[in-house]
C-alpha positions in Angstrom: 29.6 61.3 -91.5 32.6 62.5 -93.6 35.5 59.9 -93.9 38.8 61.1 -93.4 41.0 61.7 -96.6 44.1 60.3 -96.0 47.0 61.5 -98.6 49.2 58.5 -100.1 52.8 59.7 -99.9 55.0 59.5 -102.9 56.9 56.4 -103.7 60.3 57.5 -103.0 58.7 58.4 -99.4 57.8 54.8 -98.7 59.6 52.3 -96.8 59.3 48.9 -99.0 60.5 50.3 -103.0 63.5 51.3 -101.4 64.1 48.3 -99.4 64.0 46.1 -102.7 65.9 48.9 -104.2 68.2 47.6 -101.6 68.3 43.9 -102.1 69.0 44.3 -105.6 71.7 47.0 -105.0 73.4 44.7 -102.4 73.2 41.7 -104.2 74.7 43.6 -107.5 77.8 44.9 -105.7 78.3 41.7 -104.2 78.3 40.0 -106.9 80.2 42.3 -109.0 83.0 42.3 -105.7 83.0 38.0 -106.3 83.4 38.5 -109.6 86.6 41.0 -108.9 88.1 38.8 -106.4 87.9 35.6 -108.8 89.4 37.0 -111.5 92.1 38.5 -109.2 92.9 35.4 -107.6 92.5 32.7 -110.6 94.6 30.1 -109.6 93.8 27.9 -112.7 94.0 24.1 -113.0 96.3 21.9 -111.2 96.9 19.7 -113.9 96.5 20.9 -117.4 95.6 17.6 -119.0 93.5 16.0 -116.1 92.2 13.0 -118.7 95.4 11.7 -119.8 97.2 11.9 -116.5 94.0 9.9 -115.1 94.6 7.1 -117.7 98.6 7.2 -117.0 97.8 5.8 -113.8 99.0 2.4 -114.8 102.0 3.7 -115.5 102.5 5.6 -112.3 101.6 2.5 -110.4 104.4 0.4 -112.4 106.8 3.1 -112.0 106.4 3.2 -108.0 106.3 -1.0 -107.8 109.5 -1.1 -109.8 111.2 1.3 -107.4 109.9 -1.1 -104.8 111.4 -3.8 -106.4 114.8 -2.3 -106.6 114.7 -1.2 -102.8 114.8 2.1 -103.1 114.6 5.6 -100.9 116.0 8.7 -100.7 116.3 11.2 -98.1 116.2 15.1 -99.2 118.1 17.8 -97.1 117.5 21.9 -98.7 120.1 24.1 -96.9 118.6 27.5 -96.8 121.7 29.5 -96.3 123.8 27.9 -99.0 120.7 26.9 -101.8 122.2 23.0 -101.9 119.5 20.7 -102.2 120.9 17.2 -101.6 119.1 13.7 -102.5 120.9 10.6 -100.8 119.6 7.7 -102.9 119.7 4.1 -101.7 119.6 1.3 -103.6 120.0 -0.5 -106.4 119.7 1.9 -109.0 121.8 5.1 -109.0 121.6 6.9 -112.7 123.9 10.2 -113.6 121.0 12.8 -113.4 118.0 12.0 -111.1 114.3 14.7 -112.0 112.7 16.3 -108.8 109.5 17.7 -109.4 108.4 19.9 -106.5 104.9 20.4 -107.2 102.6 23.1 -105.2 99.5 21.5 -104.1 96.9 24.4 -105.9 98.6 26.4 -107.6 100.4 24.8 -111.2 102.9 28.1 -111.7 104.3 27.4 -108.6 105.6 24.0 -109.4 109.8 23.4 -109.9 111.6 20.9 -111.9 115.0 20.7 -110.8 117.7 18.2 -112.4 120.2 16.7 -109.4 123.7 15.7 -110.8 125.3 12.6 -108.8 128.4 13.2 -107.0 129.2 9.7 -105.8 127.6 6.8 -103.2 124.0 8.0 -104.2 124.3 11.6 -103.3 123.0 14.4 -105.6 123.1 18.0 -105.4 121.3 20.5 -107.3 121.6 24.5 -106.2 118.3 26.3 -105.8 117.8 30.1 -107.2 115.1 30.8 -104.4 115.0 28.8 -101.5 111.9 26.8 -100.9 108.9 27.9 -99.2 105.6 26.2 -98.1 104.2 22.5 -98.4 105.3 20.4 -101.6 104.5 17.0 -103.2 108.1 15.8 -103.6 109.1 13.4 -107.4 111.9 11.8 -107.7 112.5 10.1 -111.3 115.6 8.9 -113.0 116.5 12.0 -115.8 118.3 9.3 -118.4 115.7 7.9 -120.8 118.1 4.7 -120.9 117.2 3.5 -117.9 114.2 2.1 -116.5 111.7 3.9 -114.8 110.7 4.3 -111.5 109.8 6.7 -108.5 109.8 7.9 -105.5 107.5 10.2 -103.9 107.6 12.3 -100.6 105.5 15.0 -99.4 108.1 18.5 -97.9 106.9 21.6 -95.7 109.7 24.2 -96.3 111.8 25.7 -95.1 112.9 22.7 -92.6 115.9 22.0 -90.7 115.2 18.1 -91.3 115.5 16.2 -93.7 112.3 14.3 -95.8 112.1 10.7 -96.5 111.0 9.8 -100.6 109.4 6.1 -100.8 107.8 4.1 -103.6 104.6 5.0 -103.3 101.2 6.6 -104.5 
């Protein structure tokens, strides 16, 4: 009885070293493509100096509970057409210069710090060189260092026909 020869193809012929050839190929390019993408798209930190804006907290906190104590709000109007971005401040506290910090919610280079200049009655106006676009965290802050300090905070989606309420607050 003679048993069959039976011829073993080549490697490159056979099904499973190419199929692993395959996994590692696949997971290479993908991983090269994340790679790509991350780079591309950094968006970096939010806050450069996470650890000492943690431990400012306090200071936040007494910042928004004097605001409290003084009573005061603002309401925020941008006019698209024009660029006028208007505060209306009530209250007991109404300094020359008033600090809004429009900060982006991810991404740090898109954050604006505009200085508003009062007109009269708590209103303050500042012109815009872009006009706003997409959600912001809204800061209001005195600009003089002579005065105490305090803040409002408010949270925008722009552009917006209405205007936003700023309140003491966290």
């Amino acid at each position: 009885m003679s048993v069959p020869h039976r011829t073993i193809p080549p490697w490159y012929k056979q099904f499973w070293p190419w199929f692993m050839i395959g996994l590692l190929g696949a997971s290479v390019t993908f991983s090269l493509v994340y790679l790509a993408l991350s780079i591309h798209y950094f968006d970096g930190t939010v806050a450069d100096d996470y650890y000492k804006e943690g431990l400012a907290i306090n200071q936040q906190i007494a910042k928004q509970e004097r605001a409290r104590d003084l009573g005061l709000s603002a309401t925020l109007r941008a006019d698209p057409a024009t660029g006028d971005l208007v505060v209306d401040l009530a209250g007991e506290a109404h300094p020359e210069r008033l600090t809004l910090k429009l900060i982006f919610p991810t991404e740090n280079h898109r954050d604006r710090r505009l200085t508003l200049e009062h007109l009269h009655a708590g209103r303050y106006v500042t012109m815009l060189e872009a006009p706003l676009r997409h959600r912001r965290y809204l800061h209001l802050e005195p600009a003089d260092t002579g005065e105490p300090a305090w803040r409002l905070t408010g949270e925008a989606r722009f552009p917006a026909e209405t205007a936003f309420t700023l309140v003491p607050g966290v």
